[in-house]
C-alpha positions as CSV (number, residue, x, y, z in Angstrom):
1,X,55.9,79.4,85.3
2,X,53.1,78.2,82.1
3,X,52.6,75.4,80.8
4,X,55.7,74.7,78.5
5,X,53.2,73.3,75.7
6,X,51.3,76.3,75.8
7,X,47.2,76.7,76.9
8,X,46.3,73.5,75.6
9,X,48.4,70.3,76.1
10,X,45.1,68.5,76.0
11,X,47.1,65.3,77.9
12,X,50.2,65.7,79.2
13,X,52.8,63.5,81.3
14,X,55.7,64.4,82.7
15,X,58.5,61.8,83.9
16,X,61.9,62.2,85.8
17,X,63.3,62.5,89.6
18,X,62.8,64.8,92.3
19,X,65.5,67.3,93.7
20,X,66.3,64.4,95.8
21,X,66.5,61.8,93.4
22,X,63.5,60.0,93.9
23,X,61.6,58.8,90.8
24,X,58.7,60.9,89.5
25,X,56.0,60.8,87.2
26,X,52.7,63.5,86.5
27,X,49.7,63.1,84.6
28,X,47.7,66.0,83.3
29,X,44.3,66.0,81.8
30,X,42.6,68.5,80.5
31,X,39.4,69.3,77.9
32,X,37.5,71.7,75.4
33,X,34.3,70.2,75.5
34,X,32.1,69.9,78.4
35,X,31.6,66.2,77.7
36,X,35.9,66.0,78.4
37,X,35.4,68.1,81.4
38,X,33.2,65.6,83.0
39,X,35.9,63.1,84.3
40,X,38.0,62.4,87.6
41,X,40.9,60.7,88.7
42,X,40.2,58.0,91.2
43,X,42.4,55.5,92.9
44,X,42.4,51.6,92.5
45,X,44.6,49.2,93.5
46,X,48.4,49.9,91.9
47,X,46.7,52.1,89.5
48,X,44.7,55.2,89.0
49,X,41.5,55.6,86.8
50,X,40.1,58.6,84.3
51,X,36.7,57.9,84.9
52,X,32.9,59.3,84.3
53,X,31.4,61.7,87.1
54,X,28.5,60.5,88.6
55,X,25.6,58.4,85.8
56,X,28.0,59.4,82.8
57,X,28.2,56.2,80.0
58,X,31.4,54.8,80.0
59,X,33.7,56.3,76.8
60,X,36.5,54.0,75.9
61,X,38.4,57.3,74.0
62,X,37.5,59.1,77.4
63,X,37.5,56.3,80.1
64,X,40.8,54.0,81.3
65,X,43.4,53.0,83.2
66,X,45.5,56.6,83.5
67,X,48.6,55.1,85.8
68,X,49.7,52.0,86.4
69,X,52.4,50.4,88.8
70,X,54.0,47.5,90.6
71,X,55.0,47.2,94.4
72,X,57.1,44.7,93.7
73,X,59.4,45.6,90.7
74,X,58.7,49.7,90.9
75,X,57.8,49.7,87.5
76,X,55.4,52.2,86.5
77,X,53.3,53.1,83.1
78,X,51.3,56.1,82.1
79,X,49.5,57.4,79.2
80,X,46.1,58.6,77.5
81,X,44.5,55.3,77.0
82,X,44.2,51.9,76.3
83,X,47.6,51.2,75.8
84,X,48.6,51.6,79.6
85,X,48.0,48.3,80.6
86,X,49.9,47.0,77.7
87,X,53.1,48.8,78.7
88,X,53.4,48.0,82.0
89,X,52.7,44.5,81.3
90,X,55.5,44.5,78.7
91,X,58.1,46.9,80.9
92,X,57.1,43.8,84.2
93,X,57.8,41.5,82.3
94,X,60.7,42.8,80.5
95,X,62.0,43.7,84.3
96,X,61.2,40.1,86.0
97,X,63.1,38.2,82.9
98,X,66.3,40.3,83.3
99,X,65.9,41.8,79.7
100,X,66.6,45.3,78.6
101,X,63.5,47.6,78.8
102,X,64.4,49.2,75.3
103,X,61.9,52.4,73.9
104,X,61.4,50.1,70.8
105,X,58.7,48.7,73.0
106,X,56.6,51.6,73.8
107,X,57.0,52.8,69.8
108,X,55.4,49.1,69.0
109,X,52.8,49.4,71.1
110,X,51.8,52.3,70.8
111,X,52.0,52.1,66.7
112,X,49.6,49.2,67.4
113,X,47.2,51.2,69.7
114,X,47.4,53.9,66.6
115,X,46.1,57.9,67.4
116,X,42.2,58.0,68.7
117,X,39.6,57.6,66.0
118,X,38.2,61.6,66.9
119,X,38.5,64.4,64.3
120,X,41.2,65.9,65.4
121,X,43.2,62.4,65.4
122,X,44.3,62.8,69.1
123,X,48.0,61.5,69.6
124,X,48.3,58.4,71.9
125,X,51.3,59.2,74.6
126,X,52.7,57.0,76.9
127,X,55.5,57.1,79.9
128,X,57.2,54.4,81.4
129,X,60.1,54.3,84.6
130,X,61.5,51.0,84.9
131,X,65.0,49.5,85.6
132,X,67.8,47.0,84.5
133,X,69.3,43.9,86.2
134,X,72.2,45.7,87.5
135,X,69.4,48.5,88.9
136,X,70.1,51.4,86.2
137,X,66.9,53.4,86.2
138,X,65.3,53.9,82.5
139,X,63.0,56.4,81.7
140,X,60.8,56.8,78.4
141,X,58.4,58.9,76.9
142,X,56.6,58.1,73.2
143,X,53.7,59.6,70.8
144,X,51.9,57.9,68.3
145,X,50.6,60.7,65.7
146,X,48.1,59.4,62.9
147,X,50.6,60.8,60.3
148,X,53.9,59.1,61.2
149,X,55.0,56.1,63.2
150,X,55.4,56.0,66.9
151,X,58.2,57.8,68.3
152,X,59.8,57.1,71.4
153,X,62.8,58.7,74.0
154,X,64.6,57.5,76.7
155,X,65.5,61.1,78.8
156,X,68.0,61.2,81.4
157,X,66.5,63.7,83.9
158,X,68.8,65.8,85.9
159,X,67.9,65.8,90.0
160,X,64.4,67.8,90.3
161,X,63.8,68.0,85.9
162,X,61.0,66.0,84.4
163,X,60.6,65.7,80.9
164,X,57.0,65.1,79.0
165,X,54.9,65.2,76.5
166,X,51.9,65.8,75.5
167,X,48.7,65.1,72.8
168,X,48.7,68.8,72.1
169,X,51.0,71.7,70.5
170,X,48.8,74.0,72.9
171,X,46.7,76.1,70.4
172,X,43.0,76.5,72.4
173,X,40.9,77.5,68.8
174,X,42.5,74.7,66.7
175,X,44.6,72.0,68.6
176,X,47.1,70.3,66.0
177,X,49.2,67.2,67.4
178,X,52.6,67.5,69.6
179,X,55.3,67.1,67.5
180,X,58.6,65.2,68.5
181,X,60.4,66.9,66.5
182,X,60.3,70.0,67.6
183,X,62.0,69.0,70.7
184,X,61.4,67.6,74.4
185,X,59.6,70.1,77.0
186,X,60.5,69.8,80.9
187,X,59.4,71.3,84.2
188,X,61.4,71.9,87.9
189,X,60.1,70.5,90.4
190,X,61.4,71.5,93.4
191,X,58.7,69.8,95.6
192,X,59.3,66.0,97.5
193,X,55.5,64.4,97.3
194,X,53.1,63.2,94.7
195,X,50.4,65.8,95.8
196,X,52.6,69.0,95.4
197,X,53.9,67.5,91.7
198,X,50.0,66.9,91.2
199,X,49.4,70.6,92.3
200,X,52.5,72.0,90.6
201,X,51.5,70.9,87.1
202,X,47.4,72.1,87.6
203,X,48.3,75.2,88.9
204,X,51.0,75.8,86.0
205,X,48.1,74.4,83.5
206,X,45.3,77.1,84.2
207,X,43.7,78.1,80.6
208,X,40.1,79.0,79.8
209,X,38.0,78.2,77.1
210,X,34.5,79.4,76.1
211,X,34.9,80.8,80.0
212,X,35.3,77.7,81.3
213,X,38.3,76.3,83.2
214,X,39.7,73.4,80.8
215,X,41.7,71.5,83.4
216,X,40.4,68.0,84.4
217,X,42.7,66.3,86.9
218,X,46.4,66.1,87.5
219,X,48.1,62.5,88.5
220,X,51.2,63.1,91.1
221,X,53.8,60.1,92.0
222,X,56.9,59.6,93.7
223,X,58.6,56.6,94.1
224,X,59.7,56.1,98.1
225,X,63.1,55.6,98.9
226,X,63.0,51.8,99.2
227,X,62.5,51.4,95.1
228,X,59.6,50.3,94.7
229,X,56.4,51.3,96.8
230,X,54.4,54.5,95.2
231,X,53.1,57.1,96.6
232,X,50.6,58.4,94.3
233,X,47.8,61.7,94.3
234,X,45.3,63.3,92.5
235,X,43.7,67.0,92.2
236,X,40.6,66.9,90.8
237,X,38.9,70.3,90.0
């Protein structure tokens, strides 16, 4: 299997459940430009970072908080950028106060976070797994494009289907922004662990541009069978 957004997502995130129904999510991140290139995913407490290698200045467009989750509630947020804090905050919050963890949320935020500032107006996605009082799972994906207002989704993933999106059409020579309408990709995963969702989604990502490998890092978890402790993994290249 390719990439179902073609050679270039540029950043993509995939969430739904494993064959055995536990609660997945996968972040991909990958770049034209050497300066893109030049990041890695590194573990922090409840979280993951898309960091600088080595002495690299710190790039707010190129540098955050990637993934994002609680131990407590299982809620879990991802996405391209600043607006990854903001959502899990909101989705907690919405899950410790009983209330219903609607899309409308993510499409507010991320209308507020609005596309990156870059020339090629780089779409700001976002991902989010959370639950209801009565512990129905809900699962939502959104895109903020500089020439429409945020759209959002709540999927229902079939046992082993996850369902993303991503900044990208996948066009290497002239990357234009994912469009919504054009329908929801998904991948099988047949695997059980965050690593081998985190390998599954590099290994289905390889592209080259200028002769160089574009892939960055891919983001693997899986929620464990008690509902709410993480297991999360990264591959790096």
């Amino acid at each position: 299997m390719t990439n179902p957004n073609g050679p270039y997502p540029g950043r993509q995130l995939f969430i739904g459940t494993t064959l055995s129904g536990n609660f997945a999510v996968v972040y991909l991140v990958t770049g034209r430009s050497p300066a893109s290139r030049e990041r890695k995913a590194t573990p922090v407490d409840s979280g993951v970072i898309i960091g600088p290698i080595g002495n690299q200045p710190y790039d707010a467009l190129r540098h955050y908080t990637g993934v994002k989750y609680d131990k407590v509630s299982g809620v879990m947020a991802v996405s391209n950028g600043i607006q990854t804090d903001a959502i899990f905050e909101t989705y907690r919050l919405l899950y410790n106060t009983n209330s219903i963890p609607a899309k409308d949320f993510v499409e507010k935020l991320l209308d507020g976070a609005q596309a990156e500032p870059d020339s090629l107006h780089t779409p700001r996605i976002a991902g989010v797994i959370s639950g209801t009082a009565d512990n129905q799972p809900v699962f939502i994906i959104g895109i903020k494009r500089h020439d429409m207002p945020a759209k959002a989704f709540q999927v229902e993933p079939a046992p082993g289907t996850l369902y993303g999106i991503s900044t990208y059409k996948g066009g290497l020579e002239n990357p234009e922004g994912f469009d919504p309408r054009a329908g929801i990709p998904k991948i099988e995963f047949k695997g059980k662990t965050a690593i081998e969702l985190a390998e599954y989604l590099f290994e289905i990502s390889k592209a080259a541009y200028n002769g160089d490998d574009i892939r960055v890092c891919a983001v693997g978890g899986v929620r464990a069978d008690d509902k709410h402790t993480w297991q999360v993994a990264m591959r790096n290249r």
